[in-house]
N, C-alpha and C positions, 0 to 999 in steps of 0.2 A: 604841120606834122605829116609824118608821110615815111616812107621806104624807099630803099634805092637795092634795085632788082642786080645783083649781083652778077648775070649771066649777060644783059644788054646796057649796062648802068645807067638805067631810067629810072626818074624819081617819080615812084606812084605817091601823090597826097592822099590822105586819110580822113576823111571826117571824125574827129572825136567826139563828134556831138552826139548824144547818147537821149532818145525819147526819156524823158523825165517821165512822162506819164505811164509808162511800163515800171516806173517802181515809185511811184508817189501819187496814184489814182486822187485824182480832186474832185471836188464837188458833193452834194448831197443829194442824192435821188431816193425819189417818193414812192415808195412799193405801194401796188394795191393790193389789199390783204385778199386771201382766197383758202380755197382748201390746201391747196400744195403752192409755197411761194419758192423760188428758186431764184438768188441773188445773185445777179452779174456783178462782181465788185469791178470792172472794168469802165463801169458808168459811173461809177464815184467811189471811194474809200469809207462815205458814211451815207447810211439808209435811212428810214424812217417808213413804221409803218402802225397804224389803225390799228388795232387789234379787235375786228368784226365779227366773229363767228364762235359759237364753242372751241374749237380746236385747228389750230393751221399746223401743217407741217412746214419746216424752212430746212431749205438745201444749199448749201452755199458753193459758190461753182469760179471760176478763171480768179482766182487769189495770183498774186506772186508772195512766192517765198521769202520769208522773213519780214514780210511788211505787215501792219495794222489796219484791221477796221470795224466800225465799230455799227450798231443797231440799234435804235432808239426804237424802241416798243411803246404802245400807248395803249391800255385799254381804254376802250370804246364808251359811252352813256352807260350801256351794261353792266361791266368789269366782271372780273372773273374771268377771263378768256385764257384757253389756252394754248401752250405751244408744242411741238415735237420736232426733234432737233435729228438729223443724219446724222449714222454712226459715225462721221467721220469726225464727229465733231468730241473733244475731251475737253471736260471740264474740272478748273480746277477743285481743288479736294476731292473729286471723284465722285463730286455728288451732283446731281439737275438741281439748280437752283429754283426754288418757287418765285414765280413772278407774281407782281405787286398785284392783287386783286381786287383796287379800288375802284372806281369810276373815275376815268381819266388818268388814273397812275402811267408812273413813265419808267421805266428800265434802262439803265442801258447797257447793252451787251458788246463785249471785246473779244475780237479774235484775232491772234497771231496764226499765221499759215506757217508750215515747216512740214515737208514733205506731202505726204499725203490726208495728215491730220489738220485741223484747226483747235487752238487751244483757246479755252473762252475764259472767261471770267464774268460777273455779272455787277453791276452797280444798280441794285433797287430801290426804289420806292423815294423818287425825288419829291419831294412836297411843293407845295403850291408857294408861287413867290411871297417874300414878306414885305 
């Protein structure tokens, strides 16, 4: 594939190959919980993080548009741990979903990016295998 310059008729070829990885981020990378955690989804599409301390803030940062990712929360030996989320983030029905508050509970949180917001949804409270 390619072009033919119209003014000298030389045929420029074209690479079509397009980085996959700029719109289907792979892998799973391991956050380490903190006061303020700020998520490159550039290192993977899905995260995973401890839930360590009373309260962490999450910022989610280099998204592409229109793609999926998702957050496996886990509280900690403790449980009850909690989160706060960047404005940028809307959830759906318009409400912050309570995360599971058990010891070792697992969440998992989804975000569509579309412009400048992230739209979440929450899946809680996965029980322990049977």
């Amino acid at each position: 594939m390619g072009f033919r310059n119209a003014t000298d008729d030389q045929f420029y070829p074209v690479d079509l190959r397009v980085k996959i990885e700029e719109f289907l981020p792979a892998g799973v990378q391991a956050l380490t919980c903190a006061d303020s955690v700020t998520i490159d989804w550039t290192k993977g599409a899905t995260a995973t993080m401890t839930l360590d301390r009373a309260s962490t803030e999450i910022t989610l940062d280099k998204g592409v548009n229109g793609k999926v990712y998702r957050l496996l929360l886990v509280q900690d030996g403790t449980g009850s741990r909690e989160v706060t989320w960047a404005t940028t983030v809307k959830w759906m029905g318009g409400e912050l979903p309570a995360l599971t508050e058990d010891i070792n509970a697992e969440d998992i949180i989804t975000f569509i990016k579309i412009g400048n917001s992230w739209y979440a949804s929450a899946s809680l409270d996965f029980g322990e295998e049977i």
